[in-house]
py3Dmol code that shows the C-alpha trace and the ligand (Angstrom):
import py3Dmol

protein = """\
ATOM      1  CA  UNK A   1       2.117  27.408  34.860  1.00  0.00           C
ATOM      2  CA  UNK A   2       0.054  24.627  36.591  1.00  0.00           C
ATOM      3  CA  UNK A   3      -2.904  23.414  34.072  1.00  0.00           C
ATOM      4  CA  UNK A   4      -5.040  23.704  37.146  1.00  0.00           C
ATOM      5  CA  UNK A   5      -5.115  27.386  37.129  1.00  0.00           C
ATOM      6  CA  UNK A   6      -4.224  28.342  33.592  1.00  0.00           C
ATOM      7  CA  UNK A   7      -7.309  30.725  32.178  1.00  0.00           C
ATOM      8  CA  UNK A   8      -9.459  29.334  29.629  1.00  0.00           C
ATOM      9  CA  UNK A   9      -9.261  31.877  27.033  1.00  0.00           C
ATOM     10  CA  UNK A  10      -6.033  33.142  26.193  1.00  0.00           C
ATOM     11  CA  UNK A  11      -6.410  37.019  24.168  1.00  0.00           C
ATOM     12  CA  UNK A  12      -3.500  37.613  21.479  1.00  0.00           C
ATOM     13  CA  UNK A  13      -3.374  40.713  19.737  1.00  0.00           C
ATOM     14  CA  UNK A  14      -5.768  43.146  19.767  1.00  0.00           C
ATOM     15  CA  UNK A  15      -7.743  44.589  17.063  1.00  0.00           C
ATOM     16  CA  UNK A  16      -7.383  48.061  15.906  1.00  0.00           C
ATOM     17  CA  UNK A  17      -8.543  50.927  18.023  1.00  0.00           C
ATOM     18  CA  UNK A  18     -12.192  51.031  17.918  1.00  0.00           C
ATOM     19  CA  UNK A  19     -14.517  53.829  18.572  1.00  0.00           C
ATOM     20  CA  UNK A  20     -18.593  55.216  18.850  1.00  0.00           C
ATOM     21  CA  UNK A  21     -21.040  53.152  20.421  1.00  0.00           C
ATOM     22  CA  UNK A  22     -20.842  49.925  17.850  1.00  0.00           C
ATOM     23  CA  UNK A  23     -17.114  49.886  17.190  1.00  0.00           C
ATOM     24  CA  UNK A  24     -16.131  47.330  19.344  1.00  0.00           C
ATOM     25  CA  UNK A  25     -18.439  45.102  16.413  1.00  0.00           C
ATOM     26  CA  UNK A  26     -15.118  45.467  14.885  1.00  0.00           C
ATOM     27  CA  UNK A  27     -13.608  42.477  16.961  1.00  0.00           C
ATOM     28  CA  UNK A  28     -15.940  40.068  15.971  1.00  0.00           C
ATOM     29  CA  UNK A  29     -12.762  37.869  14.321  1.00  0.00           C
ATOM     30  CA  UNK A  30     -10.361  38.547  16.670  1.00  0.00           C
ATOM     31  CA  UNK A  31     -12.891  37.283  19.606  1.00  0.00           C
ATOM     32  CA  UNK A  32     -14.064  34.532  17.631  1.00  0.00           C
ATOM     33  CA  UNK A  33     -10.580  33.128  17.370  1.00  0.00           C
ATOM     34  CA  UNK A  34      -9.114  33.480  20.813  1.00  0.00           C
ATOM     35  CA  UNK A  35     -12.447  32.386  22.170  1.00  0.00           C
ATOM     36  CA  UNK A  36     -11.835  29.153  20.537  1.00  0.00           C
ATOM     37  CA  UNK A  37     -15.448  29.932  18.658  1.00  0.00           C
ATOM     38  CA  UNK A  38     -17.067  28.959  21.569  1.00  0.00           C
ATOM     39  CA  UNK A  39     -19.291  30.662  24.251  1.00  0.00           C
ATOM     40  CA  UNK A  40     -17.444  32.403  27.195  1.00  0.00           C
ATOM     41  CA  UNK A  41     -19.988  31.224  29.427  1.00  0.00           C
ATOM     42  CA  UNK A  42     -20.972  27.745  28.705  1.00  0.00           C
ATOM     43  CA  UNK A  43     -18.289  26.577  26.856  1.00  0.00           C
ATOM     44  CA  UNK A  44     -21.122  25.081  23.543  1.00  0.00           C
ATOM     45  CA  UNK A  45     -18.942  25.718  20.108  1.00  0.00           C
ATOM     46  CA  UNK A  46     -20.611  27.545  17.577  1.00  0.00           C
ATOM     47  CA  UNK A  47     -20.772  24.355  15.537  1.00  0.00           C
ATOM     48  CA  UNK A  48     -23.502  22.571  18.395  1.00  0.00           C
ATOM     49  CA  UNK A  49     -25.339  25.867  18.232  1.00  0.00           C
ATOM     50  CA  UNK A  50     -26.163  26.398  14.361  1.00  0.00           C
ATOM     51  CA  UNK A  51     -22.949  28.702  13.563  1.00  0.00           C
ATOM     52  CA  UNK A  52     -21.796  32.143  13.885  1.00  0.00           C
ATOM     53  CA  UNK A  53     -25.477  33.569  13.759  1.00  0.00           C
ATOM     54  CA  UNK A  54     -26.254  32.006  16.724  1.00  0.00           C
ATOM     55  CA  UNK A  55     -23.169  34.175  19.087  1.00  0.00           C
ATOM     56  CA  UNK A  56     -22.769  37.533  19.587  1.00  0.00           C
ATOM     57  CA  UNK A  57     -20.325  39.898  21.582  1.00  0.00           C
ATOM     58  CA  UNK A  58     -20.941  40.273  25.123  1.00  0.00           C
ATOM     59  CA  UNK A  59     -19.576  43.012  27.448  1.00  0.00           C
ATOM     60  CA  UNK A  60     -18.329  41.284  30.418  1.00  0.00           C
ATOM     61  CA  UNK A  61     -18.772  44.337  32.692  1.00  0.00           C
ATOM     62  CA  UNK A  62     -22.290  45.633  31.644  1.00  0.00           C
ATOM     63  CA  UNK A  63     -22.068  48.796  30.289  1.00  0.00           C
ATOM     64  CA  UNK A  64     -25.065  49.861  32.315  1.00  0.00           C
ATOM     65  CA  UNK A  65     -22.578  49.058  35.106  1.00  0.00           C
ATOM     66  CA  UNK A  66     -19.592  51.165  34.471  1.00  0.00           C
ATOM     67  CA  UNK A  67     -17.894  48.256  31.791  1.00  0.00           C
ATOM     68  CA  UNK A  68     -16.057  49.808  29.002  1.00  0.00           C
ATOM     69  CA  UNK A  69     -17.822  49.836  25.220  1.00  0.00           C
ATOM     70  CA  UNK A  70     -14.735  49.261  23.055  1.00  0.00           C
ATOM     71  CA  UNK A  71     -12.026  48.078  25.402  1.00  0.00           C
ATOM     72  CA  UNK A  72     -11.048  44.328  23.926  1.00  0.00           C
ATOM     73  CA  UNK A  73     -10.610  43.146  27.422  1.00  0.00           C
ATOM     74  CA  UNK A  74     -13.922  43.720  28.238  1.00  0.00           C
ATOM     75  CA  UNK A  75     -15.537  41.668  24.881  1.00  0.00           C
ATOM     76  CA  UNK A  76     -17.172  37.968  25.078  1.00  0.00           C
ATOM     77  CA  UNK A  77     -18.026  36.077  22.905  1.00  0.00           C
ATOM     78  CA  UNK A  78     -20.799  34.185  24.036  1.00  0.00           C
ATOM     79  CA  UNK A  79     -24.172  32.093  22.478  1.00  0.00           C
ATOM     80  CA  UNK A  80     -27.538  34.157  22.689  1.00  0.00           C
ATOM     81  CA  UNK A  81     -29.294  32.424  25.227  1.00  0.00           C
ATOM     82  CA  UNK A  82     -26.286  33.117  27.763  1.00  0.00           C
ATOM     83  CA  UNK A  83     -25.972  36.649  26.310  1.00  0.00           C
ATOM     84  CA  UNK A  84     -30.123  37.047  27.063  1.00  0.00           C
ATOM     85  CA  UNK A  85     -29.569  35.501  30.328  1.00  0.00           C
ATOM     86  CA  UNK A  86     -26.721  37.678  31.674  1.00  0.00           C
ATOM     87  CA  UNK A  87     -27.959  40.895  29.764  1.00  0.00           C
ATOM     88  CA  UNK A  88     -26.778  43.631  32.464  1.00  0.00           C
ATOM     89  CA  UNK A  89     -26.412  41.616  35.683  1.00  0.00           C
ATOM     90  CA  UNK A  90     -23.359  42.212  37.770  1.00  0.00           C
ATOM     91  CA  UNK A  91     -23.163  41.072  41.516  1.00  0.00           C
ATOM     92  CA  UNK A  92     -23.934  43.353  44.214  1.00  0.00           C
ATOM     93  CA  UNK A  93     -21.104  44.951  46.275  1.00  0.00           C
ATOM     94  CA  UNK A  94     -22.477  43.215  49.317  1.00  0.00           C
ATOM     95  CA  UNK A  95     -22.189  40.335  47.217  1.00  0.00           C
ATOM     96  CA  UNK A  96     -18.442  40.882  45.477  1.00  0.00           C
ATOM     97  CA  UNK A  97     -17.798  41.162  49.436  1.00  0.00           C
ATOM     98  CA  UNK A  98     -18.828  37.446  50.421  1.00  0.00           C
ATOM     99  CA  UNK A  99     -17.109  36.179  46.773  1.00  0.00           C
ATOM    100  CA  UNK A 100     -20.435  35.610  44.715  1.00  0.00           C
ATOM    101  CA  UNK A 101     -19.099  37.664  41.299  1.00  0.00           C
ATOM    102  CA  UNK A 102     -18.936  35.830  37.846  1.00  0.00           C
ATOM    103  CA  UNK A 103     -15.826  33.702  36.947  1.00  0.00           C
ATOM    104  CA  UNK A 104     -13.971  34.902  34.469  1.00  0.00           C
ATOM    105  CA  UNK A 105     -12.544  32.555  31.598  1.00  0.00           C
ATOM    106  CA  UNK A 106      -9.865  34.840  30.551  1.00  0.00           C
ATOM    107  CA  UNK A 107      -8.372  35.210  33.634  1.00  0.00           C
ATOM    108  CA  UNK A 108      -8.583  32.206  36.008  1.00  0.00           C
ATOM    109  CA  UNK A 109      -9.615  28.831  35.493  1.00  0.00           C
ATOM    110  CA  UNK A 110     -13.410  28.432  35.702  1.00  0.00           C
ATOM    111  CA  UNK A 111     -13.844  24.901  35.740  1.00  0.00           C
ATOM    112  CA  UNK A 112     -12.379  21.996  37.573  1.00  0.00           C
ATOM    113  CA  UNK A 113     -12.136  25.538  40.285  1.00  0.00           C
ATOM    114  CA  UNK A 114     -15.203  27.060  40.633  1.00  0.00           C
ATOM    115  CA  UNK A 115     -17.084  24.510  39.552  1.00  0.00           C
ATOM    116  CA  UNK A 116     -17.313  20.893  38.233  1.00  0.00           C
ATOM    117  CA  UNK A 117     -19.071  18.847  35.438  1.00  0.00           C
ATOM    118  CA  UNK A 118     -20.989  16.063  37.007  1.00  0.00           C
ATOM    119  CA  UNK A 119     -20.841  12.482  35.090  1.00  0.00           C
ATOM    120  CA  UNK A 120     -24.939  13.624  34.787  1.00  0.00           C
ATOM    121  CA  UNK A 121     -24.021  16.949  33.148  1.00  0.00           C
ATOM    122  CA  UNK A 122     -24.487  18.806  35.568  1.00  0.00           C
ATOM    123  CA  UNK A 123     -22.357  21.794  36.809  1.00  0.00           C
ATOM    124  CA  UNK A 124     -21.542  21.651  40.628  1.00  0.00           C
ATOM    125  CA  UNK A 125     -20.657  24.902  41.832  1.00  0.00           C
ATOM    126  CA  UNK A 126     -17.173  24.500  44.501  1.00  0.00           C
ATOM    127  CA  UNK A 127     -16.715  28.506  45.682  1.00  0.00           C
ATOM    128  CA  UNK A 128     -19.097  31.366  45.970  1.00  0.00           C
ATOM    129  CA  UNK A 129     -18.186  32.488  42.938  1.00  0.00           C
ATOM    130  CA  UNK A 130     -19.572  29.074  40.902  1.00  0.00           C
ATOM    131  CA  UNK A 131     -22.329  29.617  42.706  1.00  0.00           C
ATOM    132  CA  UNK A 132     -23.061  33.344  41.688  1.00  0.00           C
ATOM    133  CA  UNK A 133     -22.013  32.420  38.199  1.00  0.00           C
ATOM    134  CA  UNK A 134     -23.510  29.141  37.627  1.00  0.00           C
ATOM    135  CA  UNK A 135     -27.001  30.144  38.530  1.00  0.00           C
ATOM    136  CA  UNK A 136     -26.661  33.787  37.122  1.00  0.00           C
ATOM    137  CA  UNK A 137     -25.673  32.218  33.808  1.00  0.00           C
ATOM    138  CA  UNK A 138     -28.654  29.564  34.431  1.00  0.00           C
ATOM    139  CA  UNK A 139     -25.400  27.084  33.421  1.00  0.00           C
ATOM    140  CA  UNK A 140     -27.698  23.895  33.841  1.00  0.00           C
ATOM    141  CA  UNK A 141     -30.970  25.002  31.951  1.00  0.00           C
ATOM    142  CA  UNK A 142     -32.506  21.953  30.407  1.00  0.00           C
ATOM    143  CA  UNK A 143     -30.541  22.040  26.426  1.00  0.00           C
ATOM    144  CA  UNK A 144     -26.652  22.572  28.407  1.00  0.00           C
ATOM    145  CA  UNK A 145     -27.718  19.424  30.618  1.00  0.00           C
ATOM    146  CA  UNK A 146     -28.909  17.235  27.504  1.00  0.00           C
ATOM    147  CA  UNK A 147     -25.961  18.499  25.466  1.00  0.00           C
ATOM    148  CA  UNK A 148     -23.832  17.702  27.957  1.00  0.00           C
ATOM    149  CA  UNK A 149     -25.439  14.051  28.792  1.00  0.00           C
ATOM    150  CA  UNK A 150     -25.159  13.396  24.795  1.00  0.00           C
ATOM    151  CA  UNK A 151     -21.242  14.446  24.987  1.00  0.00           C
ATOM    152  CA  UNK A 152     -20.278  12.090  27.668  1.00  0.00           C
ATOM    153  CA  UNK A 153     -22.688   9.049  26.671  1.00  0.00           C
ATOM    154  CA  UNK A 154     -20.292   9.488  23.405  1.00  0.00           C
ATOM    155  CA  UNK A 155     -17.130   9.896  24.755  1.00  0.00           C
ATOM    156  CA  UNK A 156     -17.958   6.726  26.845  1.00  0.00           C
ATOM    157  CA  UNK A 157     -18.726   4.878  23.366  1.00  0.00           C
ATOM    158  CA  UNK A 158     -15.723   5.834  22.353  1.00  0.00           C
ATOM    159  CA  UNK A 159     -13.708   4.142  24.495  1.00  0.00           C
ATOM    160  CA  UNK A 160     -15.390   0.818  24.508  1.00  0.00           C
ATOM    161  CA  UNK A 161     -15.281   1.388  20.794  1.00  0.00           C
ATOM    162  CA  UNK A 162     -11.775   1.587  21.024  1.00  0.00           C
ATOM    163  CA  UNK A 163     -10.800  -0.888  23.801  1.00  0.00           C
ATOM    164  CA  UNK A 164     -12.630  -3.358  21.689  1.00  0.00           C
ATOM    165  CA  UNK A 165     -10.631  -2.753  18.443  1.00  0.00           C
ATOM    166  CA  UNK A 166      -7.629  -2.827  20.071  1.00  0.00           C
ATOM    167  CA  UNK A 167      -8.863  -6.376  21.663  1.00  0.00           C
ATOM    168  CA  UNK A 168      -9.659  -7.655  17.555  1.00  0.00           C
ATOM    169  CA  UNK A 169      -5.967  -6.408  16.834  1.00  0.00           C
ATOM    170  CA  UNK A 170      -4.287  -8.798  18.938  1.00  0.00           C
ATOM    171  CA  UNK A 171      -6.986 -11.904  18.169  1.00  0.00           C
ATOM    172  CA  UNK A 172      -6.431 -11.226  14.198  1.00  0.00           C
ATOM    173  CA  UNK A 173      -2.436 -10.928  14.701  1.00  0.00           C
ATOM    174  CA  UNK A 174      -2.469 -14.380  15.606  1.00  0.00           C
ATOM    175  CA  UNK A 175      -4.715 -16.138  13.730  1.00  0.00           C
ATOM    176  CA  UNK A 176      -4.137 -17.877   9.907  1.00  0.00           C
ATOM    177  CA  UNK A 177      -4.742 -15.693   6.229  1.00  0.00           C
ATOM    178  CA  UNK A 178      -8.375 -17.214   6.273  1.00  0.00           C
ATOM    179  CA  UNK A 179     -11.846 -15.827   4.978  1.00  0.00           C
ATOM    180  CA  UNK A 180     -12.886 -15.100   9.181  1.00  0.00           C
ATOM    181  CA  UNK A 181      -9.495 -13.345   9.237  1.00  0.00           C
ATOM    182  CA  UNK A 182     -10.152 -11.579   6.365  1.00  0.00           C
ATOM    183  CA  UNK A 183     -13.745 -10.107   7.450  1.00  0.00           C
ATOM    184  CA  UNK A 184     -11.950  -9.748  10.583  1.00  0.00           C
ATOM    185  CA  UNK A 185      -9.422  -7.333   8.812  1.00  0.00           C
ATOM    186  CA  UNK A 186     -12.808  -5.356   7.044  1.00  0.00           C
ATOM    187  CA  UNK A 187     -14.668  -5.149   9.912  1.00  0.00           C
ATOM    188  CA  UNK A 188     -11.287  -3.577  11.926  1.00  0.00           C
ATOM    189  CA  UNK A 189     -10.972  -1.366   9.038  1.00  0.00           C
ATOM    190  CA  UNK A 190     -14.911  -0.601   9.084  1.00  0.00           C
ATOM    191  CA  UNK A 191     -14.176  -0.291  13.217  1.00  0.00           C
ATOM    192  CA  UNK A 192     -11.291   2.363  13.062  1.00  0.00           C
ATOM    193  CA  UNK A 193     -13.146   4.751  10.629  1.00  0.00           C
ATOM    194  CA  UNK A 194     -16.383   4.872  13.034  1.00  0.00           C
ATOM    195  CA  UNK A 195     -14.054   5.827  15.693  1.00  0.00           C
ATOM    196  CA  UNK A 196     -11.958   8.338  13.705  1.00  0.00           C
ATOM    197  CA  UNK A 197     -15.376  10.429  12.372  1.00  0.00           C
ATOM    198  CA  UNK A 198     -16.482  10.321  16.106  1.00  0.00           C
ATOM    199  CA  UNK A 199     -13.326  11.613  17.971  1.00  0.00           C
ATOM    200  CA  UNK A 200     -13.309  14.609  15.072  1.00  0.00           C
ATOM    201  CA  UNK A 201     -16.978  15.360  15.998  1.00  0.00           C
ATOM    202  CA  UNK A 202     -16.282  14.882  19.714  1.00  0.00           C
ATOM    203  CA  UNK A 203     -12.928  17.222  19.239  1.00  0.00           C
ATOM    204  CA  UNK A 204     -14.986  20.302  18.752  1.00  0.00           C
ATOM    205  CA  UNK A 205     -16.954  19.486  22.060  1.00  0.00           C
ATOM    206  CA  UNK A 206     -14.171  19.691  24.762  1.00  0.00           C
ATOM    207  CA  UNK A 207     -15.365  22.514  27.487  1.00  0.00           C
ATOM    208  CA  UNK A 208     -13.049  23.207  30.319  1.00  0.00           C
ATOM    209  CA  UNK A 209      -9.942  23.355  28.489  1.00  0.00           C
ATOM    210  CA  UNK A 210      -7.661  25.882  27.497  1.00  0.00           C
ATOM    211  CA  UNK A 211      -8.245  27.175  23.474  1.00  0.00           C
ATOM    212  CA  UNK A 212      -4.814  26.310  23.077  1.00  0.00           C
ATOM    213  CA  UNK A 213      -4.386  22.889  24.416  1.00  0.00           C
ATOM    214  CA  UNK A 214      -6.856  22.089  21.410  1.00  0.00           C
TER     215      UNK A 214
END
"""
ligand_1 = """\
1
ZN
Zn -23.508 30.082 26.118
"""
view = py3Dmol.view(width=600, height=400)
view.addModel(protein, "pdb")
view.setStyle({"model": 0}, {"cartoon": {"style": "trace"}})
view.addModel(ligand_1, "xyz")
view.setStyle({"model": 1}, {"stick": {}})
view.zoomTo()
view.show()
């Protein structure tokens, strides 16, 4: 399937049957593992947001709209403030008619279609439906755009980081066993574990991408 249109959130087996008004609490693990442990909505993991505490199950379809309590298909798991933010709004069915409705990250690719990440941070809706959902969600409120700033500002480090090691690579290959090689050789050494302990903190920080491409 093209990468272009492959959901973000891929479901794999459901949990057990689950009943009453809070049994759908039950897929709290199951949700927090296909959901990659991040939120539904704006993609933060629950490591940027101060851990599990901070998430909580959403019900895509509002139950005060009609969405199923304990149907797995209908569970999100999503940070607070988005959860707060959403609570029980659903679009209109004027507006489902003219395409503003929420994307849905389990089944069709949100971003890169609906909408883009700016080199700002910004989300730019593309369709009706980024448009609805991005300003629903309030997907730009001022922590998402610093978080998002801080992200790319990194990633950008990381690449000059990385262009210049591999640049001190090819000038110590060459050069004679002397002390300025030597502190050469430290400070490569010194260079590559700086990069390593940022790409692992940067790994957790991808949004956009399919769980499983991770
Ligand atoms: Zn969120």
């Amino acid at each position: 399937m093209n990468q272009r249109t492959f959901p973000r959130i891929h479901r794999r087996e459901s949990p057990p049957v689950m009943r009453g008004r809070t049994g759908y609490r039950n897929a709290e693990p199951y949700l927090r593992r296909d959901f990659g442990y991040r939120c539904a909505y704006c993609g933060v993991h629950e490591q940027m947001k101060g851990g599990r505490q901070a998430f909580c199950i959403d019900h895509f379809k509002p139950r005060s709209r009609g969405g199923p309590v304990n149907d797995y298909t209908n569970l999100y798991w999503v940070c607070i403030p988005c959860n707060m933010i959403k609570h029980d709004k659903w679009p209109t069915r004027e507006q489902l008619h003219r395409g503003y409705r929420f994307a849905d990250p389990c089944r069709e690719q949100d971003g890169g279609v609906h909408f883009v990440e700016s080199d700002r941070g910004l989300l730019q809706p593309l369709t009706p439906c980024g448009e609805y959902h991005v300003s629903t969600l309030r997907l730009n409120r001022a922590w998402l755009q610093q978080h998002r700033r801080a992200r790319i500002h990194k990633w950008s480090r990381l690449n000059e980081a990385d262009q210049l090691r591999k640049e001190l690579e090819c000038v110590v290959e060459v050069r004679p066993a002397d002390d300025a090689t030597q502190i050469m050789h430290r400070l490569l050494s010194f260079l590559s574990q700086e990069i390593e302990a940022l790409r692992s903190e940067l790994a957790v920080d991808i949004p956009w991408i399919p769980t499983q491409a991770l």
